[in-house]
RODO-2510 file (C-alpha; in nm, 4 decimals, decimal comma):
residues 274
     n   res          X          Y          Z
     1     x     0,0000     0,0000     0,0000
     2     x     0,3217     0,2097     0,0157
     3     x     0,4496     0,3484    -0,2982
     4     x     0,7517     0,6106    -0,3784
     5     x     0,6384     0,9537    -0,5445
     6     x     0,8856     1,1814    -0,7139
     7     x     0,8084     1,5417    -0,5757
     8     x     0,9244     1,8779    -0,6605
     9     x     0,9056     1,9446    -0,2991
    10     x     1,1842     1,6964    -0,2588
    11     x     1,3853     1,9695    -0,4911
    12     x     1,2729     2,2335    -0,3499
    13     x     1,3533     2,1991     0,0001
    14     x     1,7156     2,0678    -0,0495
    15     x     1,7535     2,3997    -0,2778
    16     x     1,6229     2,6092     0,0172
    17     x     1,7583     2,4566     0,2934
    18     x     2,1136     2,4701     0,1186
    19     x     2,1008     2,8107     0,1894
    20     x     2,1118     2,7771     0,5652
    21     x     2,4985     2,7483     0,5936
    22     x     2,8042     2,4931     0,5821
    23     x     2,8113     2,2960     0,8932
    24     x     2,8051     1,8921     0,8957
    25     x     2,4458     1,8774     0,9033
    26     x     2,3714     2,1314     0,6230
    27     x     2,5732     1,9488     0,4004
    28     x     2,4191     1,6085     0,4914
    29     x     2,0678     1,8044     0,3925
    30     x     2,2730     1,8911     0,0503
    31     x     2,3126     1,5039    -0,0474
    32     x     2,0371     1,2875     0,1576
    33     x     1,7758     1,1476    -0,0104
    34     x     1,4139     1,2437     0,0262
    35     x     1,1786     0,9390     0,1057
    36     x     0,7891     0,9900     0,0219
    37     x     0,5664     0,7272     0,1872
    38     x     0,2070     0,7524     0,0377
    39     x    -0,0740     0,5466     0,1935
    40     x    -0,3357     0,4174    -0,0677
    41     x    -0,5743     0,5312     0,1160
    42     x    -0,5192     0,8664     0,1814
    43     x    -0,7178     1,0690    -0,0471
    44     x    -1,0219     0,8276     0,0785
    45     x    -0,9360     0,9241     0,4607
    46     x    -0,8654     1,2796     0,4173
    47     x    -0,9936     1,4108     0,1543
    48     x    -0,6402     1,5595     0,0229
    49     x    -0,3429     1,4187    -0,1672
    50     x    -0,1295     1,6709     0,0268
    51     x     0,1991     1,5547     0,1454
    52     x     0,3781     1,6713     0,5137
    53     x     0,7034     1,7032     0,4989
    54     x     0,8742     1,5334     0,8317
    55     x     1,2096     1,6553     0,8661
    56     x     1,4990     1,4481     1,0880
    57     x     1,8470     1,4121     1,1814
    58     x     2,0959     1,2297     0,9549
    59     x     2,2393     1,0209     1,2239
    60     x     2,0710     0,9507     1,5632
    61     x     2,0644     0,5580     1,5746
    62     x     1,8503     0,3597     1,6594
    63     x     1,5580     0,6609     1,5866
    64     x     1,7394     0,7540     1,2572
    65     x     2,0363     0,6528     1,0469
    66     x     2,0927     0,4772     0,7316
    67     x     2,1747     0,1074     0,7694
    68     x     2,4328    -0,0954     0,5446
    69     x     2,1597    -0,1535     0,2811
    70     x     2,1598     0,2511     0,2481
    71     x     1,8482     0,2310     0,3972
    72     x     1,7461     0,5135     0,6160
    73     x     1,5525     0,3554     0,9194
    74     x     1,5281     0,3427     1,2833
    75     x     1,2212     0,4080     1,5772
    76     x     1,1356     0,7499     1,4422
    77     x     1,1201     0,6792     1,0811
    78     x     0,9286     0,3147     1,1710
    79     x     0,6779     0,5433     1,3743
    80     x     0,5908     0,7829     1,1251
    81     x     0,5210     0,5639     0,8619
    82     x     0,3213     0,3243     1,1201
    83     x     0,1136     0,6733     1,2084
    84     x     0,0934     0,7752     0,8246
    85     x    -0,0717     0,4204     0,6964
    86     x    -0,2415     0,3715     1,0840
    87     x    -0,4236     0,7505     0,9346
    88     x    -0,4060     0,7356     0,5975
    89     x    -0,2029     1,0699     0,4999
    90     x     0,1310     1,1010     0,2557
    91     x     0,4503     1,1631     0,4210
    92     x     0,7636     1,2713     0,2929
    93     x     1,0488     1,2552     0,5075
    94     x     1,3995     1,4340     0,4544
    95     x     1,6890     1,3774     0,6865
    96     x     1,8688     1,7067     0,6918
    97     x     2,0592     1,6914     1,0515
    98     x     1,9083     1,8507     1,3695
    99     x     2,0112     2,1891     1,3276
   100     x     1,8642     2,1882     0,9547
   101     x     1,5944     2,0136     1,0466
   102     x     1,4926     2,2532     1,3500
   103     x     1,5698     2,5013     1,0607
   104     x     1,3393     2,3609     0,8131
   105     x     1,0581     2,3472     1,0312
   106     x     1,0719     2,7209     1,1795
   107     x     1,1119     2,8381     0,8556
   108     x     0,7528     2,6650     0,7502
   109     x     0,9952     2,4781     0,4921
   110     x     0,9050     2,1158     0,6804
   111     x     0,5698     2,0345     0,8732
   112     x     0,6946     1,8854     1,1778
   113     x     1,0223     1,7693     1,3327
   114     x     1,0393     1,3786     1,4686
   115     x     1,4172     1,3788     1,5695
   116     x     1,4344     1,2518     1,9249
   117     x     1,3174     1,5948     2,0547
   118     x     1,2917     1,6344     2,4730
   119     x     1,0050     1,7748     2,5349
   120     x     1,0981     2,0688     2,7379
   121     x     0,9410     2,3953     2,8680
   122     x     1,2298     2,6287     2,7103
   123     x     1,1100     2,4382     2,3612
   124     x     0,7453     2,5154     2,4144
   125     x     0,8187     2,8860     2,5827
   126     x     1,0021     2,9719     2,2240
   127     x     0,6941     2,7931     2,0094
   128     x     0,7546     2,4344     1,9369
   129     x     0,3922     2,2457     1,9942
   130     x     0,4686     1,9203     2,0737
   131     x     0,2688     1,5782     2,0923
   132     x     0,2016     1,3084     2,3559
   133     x     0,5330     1,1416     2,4812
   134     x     0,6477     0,8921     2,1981
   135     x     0,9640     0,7575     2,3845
   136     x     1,0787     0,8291     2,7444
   137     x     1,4475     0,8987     2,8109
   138     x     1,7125     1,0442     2,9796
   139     x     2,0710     1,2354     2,9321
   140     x     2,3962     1,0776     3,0919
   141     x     2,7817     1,0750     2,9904
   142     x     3,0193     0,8451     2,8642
   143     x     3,3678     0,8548     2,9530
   144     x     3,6800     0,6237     2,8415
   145     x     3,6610     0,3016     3,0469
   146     x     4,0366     0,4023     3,1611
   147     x     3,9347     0,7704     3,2430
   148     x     3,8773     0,7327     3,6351
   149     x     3,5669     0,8922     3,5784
   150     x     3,3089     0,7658     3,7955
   151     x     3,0624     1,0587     3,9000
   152     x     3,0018     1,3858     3,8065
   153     x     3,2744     1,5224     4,0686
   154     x     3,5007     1,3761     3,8775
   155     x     3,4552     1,5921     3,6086
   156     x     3,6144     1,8897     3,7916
   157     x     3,8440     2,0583     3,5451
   158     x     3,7513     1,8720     3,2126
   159     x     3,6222     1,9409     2,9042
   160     x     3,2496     1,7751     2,7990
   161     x     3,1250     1,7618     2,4512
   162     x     2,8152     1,7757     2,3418
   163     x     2,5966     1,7942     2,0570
   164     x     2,4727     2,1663     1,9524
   165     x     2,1122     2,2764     2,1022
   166     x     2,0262     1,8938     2,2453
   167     x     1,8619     1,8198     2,5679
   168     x     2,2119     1,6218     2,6458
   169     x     2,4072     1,9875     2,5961
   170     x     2,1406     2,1748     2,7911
   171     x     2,2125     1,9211     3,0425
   172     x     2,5776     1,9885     3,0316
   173     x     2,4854     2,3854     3,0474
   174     x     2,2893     2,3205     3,3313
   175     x     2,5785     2,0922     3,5703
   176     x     2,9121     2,2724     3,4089
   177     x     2,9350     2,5689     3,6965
   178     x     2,8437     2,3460     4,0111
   179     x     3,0684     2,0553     3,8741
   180     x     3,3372     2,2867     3,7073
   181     x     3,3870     2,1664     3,3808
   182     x     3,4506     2,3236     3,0123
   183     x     3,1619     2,2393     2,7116
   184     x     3,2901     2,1960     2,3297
   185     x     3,0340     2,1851     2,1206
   186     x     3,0059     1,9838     1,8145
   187     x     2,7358     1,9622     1,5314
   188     x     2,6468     1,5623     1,5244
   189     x     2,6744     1,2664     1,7124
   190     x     2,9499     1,0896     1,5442
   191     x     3,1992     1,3486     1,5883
   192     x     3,0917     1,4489     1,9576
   193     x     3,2184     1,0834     2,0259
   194     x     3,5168     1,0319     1,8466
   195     x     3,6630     1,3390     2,0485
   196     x     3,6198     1,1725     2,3243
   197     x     3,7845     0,8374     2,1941
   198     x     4,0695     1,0792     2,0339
   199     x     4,1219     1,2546     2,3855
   200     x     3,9853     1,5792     2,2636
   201     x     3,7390     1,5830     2,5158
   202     x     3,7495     1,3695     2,8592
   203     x     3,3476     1,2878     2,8409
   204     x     3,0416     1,3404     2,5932
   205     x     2,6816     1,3596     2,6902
   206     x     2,3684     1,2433     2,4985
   207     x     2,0384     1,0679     2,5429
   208     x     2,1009     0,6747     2,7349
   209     x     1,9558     0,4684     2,4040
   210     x     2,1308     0,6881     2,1522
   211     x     2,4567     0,6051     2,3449
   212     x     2,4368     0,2670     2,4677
   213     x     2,3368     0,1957     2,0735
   214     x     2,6654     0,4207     1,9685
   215     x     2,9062     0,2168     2,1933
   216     x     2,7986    -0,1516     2,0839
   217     x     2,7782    -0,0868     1,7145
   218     x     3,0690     0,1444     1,5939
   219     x     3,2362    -0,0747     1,8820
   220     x     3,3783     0,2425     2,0801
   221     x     3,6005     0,3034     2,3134
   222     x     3,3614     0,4538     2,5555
   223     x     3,1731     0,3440     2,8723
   224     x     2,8555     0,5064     3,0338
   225     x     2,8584     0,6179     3,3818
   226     x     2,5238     0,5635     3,4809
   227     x     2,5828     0,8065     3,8108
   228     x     2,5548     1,0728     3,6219
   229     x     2,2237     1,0126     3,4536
   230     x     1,9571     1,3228     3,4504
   231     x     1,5778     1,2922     3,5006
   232     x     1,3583     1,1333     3,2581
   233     x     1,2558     1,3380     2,9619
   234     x     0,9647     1,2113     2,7156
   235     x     1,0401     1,2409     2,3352
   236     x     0,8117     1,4931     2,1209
   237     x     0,7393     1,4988     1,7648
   238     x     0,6582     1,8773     1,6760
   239     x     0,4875     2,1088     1,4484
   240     x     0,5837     2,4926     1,5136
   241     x     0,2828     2,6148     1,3022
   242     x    -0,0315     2,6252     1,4586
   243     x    -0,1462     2,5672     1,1057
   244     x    -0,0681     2,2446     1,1222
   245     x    -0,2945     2,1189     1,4515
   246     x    -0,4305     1,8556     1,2249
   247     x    -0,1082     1,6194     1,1737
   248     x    -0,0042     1,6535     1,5434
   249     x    -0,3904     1,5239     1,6111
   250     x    -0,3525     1,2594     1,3623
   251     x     0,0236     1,1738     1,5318
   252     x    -0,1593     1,1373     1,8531
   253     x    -0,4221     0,9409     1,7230
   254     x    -0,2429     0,6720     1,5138
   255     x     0,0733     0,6687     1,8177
   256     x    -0,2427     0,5873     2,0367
   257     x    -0,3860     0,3108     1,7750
   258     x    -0,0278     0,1349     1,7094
   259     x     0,0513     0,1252     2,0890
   260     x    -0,2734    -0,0400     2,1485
   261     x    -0,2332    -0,3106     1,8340
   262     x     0,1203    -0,3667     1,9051
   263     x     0,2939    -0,2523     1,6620
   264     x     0,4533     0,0323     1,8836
   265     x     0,6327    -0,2659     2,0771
   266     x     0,7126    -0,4455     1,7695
   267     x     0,9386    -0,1395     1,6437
   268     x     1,0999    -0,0902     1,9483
   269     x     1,1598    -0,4525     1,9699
   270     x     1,3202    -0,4465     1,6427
   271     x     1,5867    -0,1781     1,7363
   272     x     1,6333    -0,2203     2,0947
   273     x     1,5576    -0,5950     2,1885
   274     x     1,3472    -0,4813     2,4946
***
């Protein structure tokens, strides 16, 4: 029931959103693919053939990346396209990188934003309208397993990286005075860990599953120090145009309907083995 469309959107937005600057992420916006997932039913259901635009991160594994098929997948991208056919609307999704994406969507060049996004008050105080929880989580660093670093007092006098305008570098924001460390900031994921592996950086902070899913694939040098672990913080996906009320109710709806026929559990099964 899923087909691919060719879009001028598709074309459209790269060209726009190639505007935005030269960091890592813009340029990942420049080459990655746009996917369109069309349920057959969708005109029937809604009455429209329009398609929303879902923008996302390039690499956020397991909610986004592209596997060794060149695949992009993960638990956000199985969640939208559950919601889409669970509805019955068109979705197109283009994996720009978070700050492009968070870009895209202010800009009214995407509809919504599904990139493992905290719900926070500081988002909603500066407009993003978010939906029910999706995925509950928390922040908490990683260290080399050599490092000594077994608590947050330990991080007296070193230098944290973090990933630009996350919940995991608000985080960092929040602890660096009390706990009297230094923040580098990088602009994805990947490169936020590798300076900690290189010795660039003595620890990294980012959401638990996004880490622990990190270390065992890419097989890194790194261990989590679960002391240091922040509250829980529920995941959001989020329109920033009130315009667009009706796809967050129809995200709430269908997130409701594929929780309650399983398939919720069966995607987080697939990527997490919980």
């Amino acid at each position: 029931m899923k087909k691919l469309l060719v879009l001028a959107l598709a074309a459209s937005m790269t060209l726009g959103l190639a505007a935005c600057g030269s960091s890592s992420s813009d340029k990942a916006a420049d080459t990655a693919p746009a996917e369109t997932t069309e349920s057959a039913d969708a005109a029937e259901s809604t009455g429209s053939d329009k398609t929303w635009v879902i923008a996302m991160d390039t690499v956020f594994r397991p909610f986004e990346y592209t596997d060794e098929n060149g695949e992009f997948v993960g638990i956000d991208v199985d969640i939208i396209k559950a919601v889409a056919a669970n509805q019955g609307f068109n979705i197109e999704i283009q994996s720009l990188g978070w700050d492009a994406a968070v870009t895209a969507v202010q800009a009214g060049q995407a509809d919504a934003l599904l990139a493992g996004a905290s719900i926070t008050k500081e988002r909603k105080d500066s407009g993003w309208i978010f939906s029910d929880s999706y995925y509950d989580s928390y922040q908490v660093f990683a260290v080399k397993a050599d490092s000594g670093i077994e608590s947050l007092d330990d991080l007296k006098g070193k230098t944290i990286a973090v990933k630009n305008a996350t919940a995991g570098a608000n985080y960092a924001e929040e602890l660096k005075d009390k706990y009297g460390f230094k923040i580098d900031t990088y602009e994805d994921s990947p490169t936020m860990y590798q300076a900690v592996v290189l010795g660039q950086a003595d620890a990294c902070v980012e959401d638990k599953p996004i880490m622990a899913d990190n270390i065992k694939t890419g097989g890194l040098d790194l261990t989590i120090v679960e002391s240091t672990a922040s509250k829980v913080a529920p995941y959001g996906f989020a329109i920033m145009n009130e315009d667009n009320q009706e796809l967050l109710d129809m995200f709430n709806k269908g997130l409701q309907e594929i929780k309650d026929n399983g398939t919720y559990e069966e995607i987080l099964n697939k990527y997490l083995g919980e």
